[in-house]
C-alpha positions as CSV (number, residue, x, y, z in Angstrom):
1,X,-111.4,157.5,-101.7
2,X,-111.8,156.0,-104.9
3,X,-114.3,153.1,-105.6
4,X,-113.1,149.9,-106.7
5,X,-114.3,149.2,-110.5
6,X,-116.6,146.0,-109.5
7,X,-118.6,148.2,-107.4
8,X,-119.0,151.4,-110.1
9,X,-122.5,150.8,-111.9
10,X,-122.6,149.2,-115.2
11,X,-123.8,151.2,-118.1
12,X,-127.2,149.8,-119.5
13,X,-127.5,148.8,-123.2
14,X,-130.2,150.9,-125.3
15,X,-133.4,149.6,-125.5
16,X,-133.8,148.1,-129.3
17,X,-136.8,149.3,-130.9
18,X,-139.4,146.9,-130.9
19,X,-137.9,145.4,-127.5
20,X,-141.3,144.9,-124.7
21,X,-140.4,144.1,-121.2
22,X,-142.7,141.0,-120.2
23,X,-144.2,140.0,-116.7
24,X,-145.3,136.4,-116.9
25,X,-147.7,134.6,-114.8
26,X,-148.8,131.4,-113.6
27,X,-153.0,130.5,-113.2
28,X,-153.7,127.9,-111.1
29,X,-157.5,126.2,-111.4
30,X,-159.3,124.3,-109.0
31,X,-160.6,120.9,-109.9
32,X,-163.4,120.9,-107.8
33,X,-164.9,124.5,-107.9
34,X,-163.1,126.2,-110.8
35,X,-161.9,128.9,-108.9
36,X,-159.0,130.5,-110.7
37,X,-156.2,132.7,-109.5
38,X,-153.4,134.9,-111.1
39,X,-150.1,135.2,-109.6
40,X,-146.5,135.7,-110.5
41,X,-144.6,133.2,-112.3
42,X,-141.9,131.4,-110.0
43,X,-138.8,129.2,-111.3
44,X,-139.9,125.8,-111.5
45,X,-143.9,126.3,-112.0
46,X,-145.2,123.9,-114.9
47,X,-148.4,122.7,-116.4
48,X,-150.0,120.1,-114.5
49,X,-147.7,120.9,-111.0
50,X,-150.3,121.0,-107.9
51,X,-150.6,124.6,-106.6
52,X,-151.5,125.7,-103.8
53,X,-155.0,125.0,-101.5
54,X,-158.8,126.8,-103.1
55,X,-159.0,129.9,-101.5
56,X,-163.0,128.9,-102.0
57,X,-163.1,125.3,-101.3
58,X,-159.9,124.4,-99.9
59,X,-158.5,121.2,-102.7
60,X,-155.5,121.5,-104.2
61,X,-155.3,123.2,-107.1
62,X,-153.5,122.2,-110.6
63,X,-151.3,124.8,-112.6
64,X,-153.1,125.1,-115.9
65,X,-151.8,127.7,-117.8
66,X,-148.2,129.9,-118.4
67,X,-148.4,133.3,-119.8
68,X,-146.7,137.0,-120.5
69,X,-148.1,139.9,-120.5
70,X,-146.3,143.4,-121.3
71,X,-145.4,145.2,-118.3
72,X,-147.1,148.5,-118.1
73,X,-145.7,152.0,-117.4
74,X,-147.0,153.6,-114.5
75,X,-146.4,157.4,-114.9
């Protein structure tokens, strides 16, 4: 049984020297308390965009900064 030629894997390109994989990241800030939080960035996050509810206080809190970082290699 042969398999079709969508389904065989695709060959990777080399990694270029130089080339760093990124993860990027959303903080979100609460206005009230200051508590901050780290999490994965998701598609349509922006500066300013209301987050989620304080873990601490329980306000809503604002998206204040949008950042990579390069992923680390875990052995």
């Amino acid at each position: 049984m042969s398999v079709p030629p969508a389904a065989q894997a695709q060959p990777q390109p080399p990694q270029q020297a130089g080339k760093v994989k990124l993860s990027v990241y959303t903080i979100e800030e609460c206005p009230a308390c200051g508590q901050k939080t780290k999490r994965a960035f998701q598609a349509g996050d922006y500066i300013t965009k209301d987050g989620a509810k304080c873990s601490k206080c329980g306000n809503v809190t604002k998206m204040t900064l949008i950042y990579a970082e390069p992923m680390v290699k875990s052995k």
